[in-house]
C-alpha positions in Angstrom: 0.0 0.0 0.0 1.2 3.3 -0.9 0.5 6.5 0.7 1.5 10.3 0.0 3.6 13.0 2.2 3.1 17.0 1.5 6.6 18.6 0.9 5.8 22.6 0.5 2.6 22.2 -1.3 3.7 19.6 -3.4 2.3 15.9 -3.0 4.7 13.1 -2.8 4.0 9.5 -4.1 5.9 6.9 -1.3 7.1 3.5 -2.6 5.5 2.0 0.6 3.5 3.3 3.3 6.3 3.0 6.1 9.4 4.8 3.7 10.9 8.1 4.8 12.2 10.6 3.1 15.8 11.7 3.5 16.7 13.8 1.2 15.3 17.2 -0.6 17.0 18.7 -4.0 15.3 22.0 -5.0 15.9 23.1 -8.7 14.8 26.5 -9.5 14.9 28.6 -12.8 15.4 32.3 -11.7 15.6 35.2 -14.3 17.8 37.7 -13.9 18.6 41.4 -15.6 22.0 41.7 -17.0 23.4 45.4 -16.8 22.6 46.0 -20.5 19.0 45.3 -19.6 19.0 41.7 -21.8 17.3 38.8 -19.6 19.5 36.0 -18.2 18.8 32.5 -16.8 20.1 31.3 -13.5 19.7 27.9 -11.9 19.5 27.5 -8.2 19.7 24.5 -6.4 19.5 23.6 -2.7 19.5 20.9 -1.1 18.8 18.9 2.9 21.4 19.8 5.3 23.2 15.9 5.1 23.0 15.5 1.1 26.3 15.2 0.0 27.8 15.9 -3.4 27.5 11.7 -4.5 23.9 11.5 -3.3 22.9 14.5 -5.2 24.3 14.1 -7.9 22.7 9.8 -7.7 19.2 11.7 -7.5 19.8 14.2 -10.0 21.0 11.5 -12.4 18.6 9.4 -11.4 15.6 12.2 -12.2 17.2 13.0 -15.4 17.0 9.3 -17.0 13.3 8.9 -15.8 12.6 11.6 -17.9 14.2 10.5 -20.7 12.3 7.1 -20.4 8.8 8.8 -20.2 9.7 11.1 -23.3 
């Protein structure tokens, strides 16, 4: 049986009813103003406190290849 956890407004699908989540990876597109006045992209990322580098870089990976498979 699965079962679904809120994280900041978004609803999260668990695996199994008694899974945790550990860690957190926030990507975010911000738009900036260069001095010139032309529009620039910026990509923000944070993260949970104890995610190191390895782990997320696994889960970015990991994120990136399921949405090549559901293209």
């Amino acid at each position: 049986m699965s079962d679904t956890i809120n994280i900041y407004g978004h609803e999260i699908q668990l695996e199994k009813a008694d899974s945790h989540i550990t860690d957190i990876i926030i990507i975010a597109r911000e738009i900036q103003y260069a001095p010139d006045g032309t529009m620039e992209d910026a990509i923000l990322i944070s993260t949970t406190p104890n995610s190191t580098y390895i782990m997320q870089r696994g889960i970015i990976e990991t994120a990136r290849d399921e949405l090549r498979d559901t293209e």
